[in-house]
Residue, then its C-alpha position, 0 to 999 in steps of 0.5 A: x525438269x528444275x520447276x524453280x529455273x529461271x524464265x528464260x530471257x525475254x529476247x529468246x522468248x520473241x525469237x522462239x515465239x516468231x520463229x515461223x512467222x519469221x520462216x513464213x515471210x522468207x519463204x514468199x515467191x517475192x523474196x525467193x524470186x529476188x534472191x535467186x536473181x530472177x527478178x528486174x531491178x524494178x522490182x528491186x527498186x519497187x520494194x526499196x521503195x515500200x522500205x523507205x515509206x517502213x522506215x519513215x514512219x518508224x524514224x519520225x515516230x522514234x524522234x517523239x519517243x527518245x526519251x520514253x521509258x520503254x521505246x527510248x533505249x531503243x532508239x539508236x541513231x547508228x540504225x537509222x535508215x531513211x537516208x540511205x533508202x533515200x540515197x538508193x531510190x536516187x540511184x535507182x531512179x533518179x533525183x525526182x524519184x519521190x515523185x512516183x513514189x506510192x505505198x502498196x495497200x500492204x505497206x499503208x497498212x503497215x505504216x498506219x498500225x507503226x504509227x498507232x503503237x508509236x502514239x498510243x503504246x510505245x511497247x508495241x513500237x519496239x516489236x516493230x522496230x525489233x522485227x525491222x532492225x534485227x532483221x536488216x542486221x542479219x538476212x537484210x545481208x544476203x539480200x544485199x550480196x544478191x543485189x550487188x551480183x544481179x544488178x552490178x552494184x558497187x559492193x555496200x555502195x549505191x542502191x544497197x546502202x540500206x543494208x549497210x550499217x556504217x557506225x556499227x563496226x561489230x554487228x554481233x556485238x550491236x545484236x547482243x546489246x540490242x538482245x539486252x534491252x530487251x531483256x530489261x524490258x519492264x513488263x509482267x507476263x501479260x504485257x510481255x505476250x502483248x509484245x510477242x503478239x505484236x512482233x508476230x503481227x508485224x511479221x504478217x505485215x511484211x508477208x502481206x507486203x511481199x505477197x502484194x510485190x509478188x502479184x506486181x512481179x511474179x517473175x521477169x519476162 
């Protein structure tokens, strides 16, 4: 082994080092459940729900950090998602459905650290925004085509527009640029582990919020 090559960039390092905490979300009942089309659109409309209450916090934040050396490049308007999620829940549940709308435990939990990193170290927003994103451009499709064949949504229309990114013409290449930034990121090890801690913490968020949905809605009657 070449002990002078090169670190490998710090994008993959994340990718590595979440690996099974990415695998240990996706493998929730909840999710298995969704994508085996066993469950009601409630459920469905019960999770878009937690997703708008995510995305919310993650947006107001990126509006105060645009212009923050490490958290402004990332915000990119082209991924924003809370009026979709909003255009969705209407479809799903009708013009008042912000109403009834209430975070699970999991997903106050979740907001409130999105918010604390977002105010006191914009390096542990981006592990956020980095788990959600990247997420929602990759396996965020094949909820999206489940969606669309158990519920008879219009195909990217109505009640799946969270997970399409109109003004990203070429998602791969969306991806590699994301992968860039994080690449640039100026950080020294012990920072860069901070991160990768954090992307790893936020995996566990998701888990915990799939595991509050699975209890809602083991599986339809």
């Amino acid at each position: 082994m070449d002990a002078t090559a090169a670190p490998a960039p710090f994008s993959q390092l994340l990718r590595s080092a979440t690996h099974d905490k990415h695998d240990e979300a996706n493998a929730s009942p909840f999710i298995g459940h969704l994508l085996a089309g066993q469950l009601g659109i409630e459920a469905y409309a019960r999770y878009t729900e937690q997703l708008w209450f995510v995305y919310k916090a993650l947006e107001e934040a990126a509006e105060a950090l645009r212009d923050d050396p490490v958290a402004g490049p990332f915000v990119r308007d082209e991924l924003m998602r809370t009026a979709e999620l909003e255009r969705d829940l209407m479809h799903l549940r009708g013009e008042r459905w912000w109403e009834g709308a209430r975070p699970l435990p999991a997903t106050a939990a979740y907001v409130a650290r999105i918010a604390e990193c977002a105010r006191t170290w914009p390096a542990g927003y981006v592990a956020h925004h980095y788990t959600r994103y990247l997420g929602d451009l990759s396996g965020g499709q094949v909820i999206r085509d489940q969606a669309e064949k158990t519920w008879g949504f219009s195909r990217k229309g109505d009640g799946v527009r969270f997970y399409v990114f109109e003004r990203i013409s070429n998602p791969a290449a969306f991806k590699r640029t994301y992968r860039a930034l994080l690449d640039a990121v100026e950080a020294d090890d012990l920072e860069k582990q901070r991160i990768v801690d954090e992307c790893r913490r936020a995996f566990d968020y998701n888990s915990a919020l799939f595991w509050e949905l699975n209890e809602a809605y083991p599986l339809s009657a």
